[in-house]
N, C-alpha and C positions, 0 to 999 in steps of 0.2 A: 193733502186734499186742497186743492182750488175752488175760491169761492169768485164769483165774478160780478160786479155791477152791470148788470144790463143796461139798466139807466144809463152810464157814460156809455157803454158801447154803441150802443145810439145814441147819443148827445141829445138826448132829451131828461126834461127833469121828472120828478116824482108825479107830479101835478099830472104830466100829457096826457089828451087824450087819446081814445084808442085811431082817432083818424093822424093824429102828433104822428103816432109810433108807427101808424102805417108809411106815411109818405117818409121818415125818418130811413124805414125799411130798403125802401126802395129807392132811393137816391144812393145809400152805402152801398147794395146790391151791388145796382150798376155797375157803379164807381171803382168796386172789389173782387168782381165778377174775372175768374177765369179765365173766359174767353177774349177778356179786353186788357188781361194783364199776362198773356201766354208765358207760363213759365217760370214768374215772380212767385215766390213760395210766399213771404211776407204777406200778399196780396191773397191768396189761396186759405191762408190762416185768422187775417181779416176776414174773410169772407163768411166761413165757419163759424167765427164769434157771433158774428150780424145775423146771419140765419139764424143762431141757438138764441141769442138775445129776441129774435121775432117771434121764437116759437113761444116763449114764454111769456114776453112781456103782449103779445098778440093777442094772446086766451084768457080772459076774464077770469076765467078760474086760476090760472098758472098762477096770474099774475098776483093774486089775493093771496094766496099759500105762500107766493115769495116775499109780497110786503111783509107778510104776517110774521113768517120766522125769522126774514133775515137775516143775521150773525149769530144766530141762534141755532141755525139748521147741525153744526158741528153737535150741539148735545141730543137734537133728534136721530142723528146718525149712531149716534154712542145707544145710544134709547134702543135701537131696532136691533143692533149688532147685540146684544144684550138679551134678547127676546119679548123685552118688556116694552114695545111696541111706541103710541107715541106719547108725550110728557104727558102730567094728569090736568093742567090747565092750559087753557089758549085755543086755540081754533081747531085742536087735536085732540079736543077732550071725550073722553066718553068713544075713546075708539074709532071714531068715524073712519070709514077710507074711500078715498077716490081713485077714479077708474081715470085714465091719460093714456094715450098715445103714446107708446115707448117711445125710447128714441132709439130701439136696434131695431123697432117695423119703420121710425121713419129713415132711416138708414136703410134696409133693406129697399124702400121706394126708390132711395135716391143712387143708390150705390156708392162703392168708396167705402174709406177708412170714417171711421167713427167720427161724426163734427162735434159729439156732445165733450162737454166739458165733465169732470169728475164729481162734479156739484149737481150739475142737471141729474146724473145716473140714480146719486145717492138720494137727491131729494124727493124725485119726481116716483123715482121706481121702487124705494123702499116694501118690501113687503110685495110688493109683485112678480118678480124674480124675472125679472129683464136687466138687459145689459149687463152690469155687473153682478146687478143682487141675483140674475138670472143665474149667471155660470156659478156663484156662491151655491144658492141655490139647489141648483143639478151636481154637483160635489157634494151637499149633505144628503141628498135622497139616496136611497142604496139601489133603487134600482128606475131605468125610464126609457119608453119608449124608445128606438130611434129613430133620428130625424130622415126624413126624404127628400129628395134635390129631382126636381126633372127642366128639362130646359122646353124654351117655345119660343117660337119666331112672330112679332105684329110686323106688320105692315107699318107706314108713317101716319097713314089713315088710321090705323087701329089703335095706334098710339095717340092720334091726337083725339079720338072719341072715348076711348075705353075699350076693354074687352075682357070676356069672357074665357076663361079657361078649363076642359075637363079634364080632370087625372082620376086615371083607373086606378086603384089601389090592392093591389092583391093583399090577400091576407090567408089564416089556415083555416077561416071560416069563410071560405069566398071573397071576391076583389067588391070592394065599395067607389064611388063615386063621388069626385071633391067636386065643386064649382068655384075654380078661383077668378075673383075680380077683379082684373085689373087696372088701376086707376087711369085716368083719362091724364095726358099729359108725363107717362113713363119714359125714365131715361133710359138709353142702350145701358146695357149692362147691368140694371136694377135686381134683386130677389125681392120676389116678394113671398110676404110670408102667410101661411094659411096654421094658426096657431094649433097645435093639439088635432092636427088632419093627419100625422107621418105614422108610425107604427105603435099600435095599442099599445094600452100600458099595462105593463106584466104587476103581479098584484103585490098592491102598496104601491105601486109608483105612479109614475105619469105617461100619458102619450107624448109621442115626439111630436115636433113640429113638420110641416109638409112647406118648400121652397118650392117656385116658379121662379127661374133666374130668364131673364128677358134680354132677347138681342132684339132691335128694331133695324130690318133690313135697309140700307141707304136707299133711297126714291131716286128713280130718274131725273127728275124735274127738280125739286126741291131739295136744298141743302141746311139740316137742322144746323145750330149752334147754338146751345143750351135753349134756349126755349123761346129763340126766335129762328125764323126761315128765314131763307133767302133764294132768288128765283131770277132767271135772265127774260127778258121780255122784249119781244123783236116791236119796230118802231118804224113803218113808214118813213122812207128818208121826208116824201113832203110832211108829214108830220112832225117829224125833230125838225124842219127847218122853219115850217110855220107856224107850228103847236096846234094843239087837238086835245084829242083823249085815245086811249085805250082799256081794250079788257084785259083784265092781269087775272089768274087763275089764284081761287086759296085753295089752302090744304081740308077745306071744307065743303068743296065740290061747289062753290057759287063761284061767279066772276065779279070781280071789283073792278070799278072805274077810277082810273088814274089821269088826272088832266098830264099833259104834256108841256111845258113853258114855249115859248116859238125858242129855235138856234137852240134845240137840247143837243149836244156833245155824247156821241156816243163813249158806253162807262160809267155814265150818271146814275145815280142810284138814289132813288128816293125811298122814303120810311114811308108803312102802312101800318099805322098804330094799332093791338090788338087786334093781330090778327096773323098771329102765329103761334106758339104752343100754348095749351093748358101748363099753370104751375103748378104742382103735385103739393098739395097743401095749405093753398089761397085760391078761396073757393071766386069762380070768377076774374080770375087775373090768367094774362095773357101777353105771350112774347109777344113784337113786330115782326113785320113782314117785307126785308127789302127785297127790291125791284132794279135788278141793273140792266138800263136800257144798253139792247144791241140796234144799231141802226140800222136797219134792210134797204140793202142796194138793190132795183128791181134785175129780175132775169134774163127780162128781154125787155127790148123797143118796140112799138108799135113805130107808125112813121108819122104819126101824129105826134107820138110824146118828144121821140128824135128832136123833131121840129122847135119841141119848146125847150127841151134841156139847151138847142144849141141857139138860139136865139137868150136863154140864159147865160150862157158862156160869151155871148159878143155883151152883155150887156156889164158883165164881171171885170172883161176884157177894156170897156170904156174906162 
């Protein structure tokens, strides 16, 4: 069993505060993200750390539960495995139990293999029968529901707002009606989960769970990469030569104004800070939006313009 320091994973100390651990967050992110390291596993597994270290050390509540136990958590693991639930003194006393976020719905969000760590599963989920304690769990019950998988296609739009989904559920007492939500800022390839929605549960057991696994079809225009866009934006050749502004399109149906610098090079690509995807999990945060200018050559001459491009060319030509 792996216990992990959050604290060093973020190189902040115990003290930080929760703004420390935010911008801590999101410098590593970056840094370890993916998309900026294609390929590098090392980088992929950092990443994983940093995310499970935000999700904890982010939440008020996590984060109190993990100062409270920690090196301690191995004999509340023994405590649960045992049936006699949590120690009789400390912030566990008297039974209490707290409701969280798994980490196999936020897995499901995000898709991919599992990021949590063996500690996060055991601590966090103890007694709720997710993740690990989950499939323990469904191995002691003798009998449960089963689970249901249907797939559905958003839009890059419906993925960047949210959306709604119906599944018809037949059954041998007539089909019912789920309404799954899905969160605003979903990756291609995500499940998500609608708990205890799949097939009743036969008596003494449980209902299954109901999946929504989510493809977001590629957009014409826009090109996701993890949770920022990126967009080609044609440019007035007199404009790249003498600067201006433009309207650049977001994935939120308004137009943004982008100055232009004079002598832009077409291929230049500037940043539009938030203002590319929701982050599935930080309420209000938000990719960038680049912008790679293509320079437009006009179509045709009037013989006015003739006139001046070529009185420009003698003037080149001096």
């Amino acid at each position: 069993m792996e216990f992990k320091d959050y604290y060093a994973t973020l190189g902040v100390p115990k003290t930080a505060t929760n703004d420390d651990i935010k911008r801590a967050f999101r410098k590593l992110a970056r840094q370890h993200h993916p998309d900026v390291n294609p390929g590098d596993r090392a980088a992929e597994a950092r990443f994983k750390d940093v995310n499970e270290a935000h999700e904890v050390l982010g939440d008020p509540d996590k984060r109190r539960k993990y100062d409270d136990l920690g090196a301690n958590w191995r004999h509340y693991e023994a405590q649960a495995r045992q049936g006699g639930g949590a120690p009789d003194s400390g912030p566990w006393a008297g039974g209490t139990r707290y409701h969280t976020v798994s980490p196999e719905e936020f897995q499901e969000l995000f898709g991919g293999a599992d990021p949590f760590s063996d500690f996060f599963h055991t601590f966090f989920d103890a007694g709720r029968g997710s993740g690990r304690g989950r499939r323990a769990a469904r191995g002691a019950r003798p009998r449960q529901g089963a689970d249901f998988e249907v797939r559905t296609e958003l839009s890059l739009e419906e993925a960047f707002s949210g959306a709604t989904r119906r599944v018809v559920m037949p059954g041998d007492q007539g089909s019912r009606t789920v309404d799954v939500r899905i969160p605003a800022g979903v990756n291609d390839g995500a499940r998500v989960r609608a708990s205890g929605e799949g097939a009743p549960a036969p008596p003494g057991g449980a209902a299954g769970d109901l999946y929504v696994a989510v493809r977001v079809v590629p957009h014409p225009r826009f090109e996701r990469r993890g949770a920022d866009l990126h967009v080609r934006s044609g440019v007035p050749l007199t404009t790249a030569v003498l600067g201006g502004e433009i309207g650049v399109p977001s994935i939120s149906g308004s137009t943004l104004r982008l100055k232009i610098p004079e002598l832009t090079a077409a291929g230049r690509v500037f940043r539009l800070r938030g203002h590319g995807m929701p982050v599935v999990g930080s309420q209000g945060e938000r990719g960038d939006l680049y912008v790679t200018v293509d320079v437009e050559i006009p179509a045709r001459l009037t013989p006015e313009a003739r006139a001046h491009y070529e009185a420009l060319r003698r003037l080149e030509n001096e």
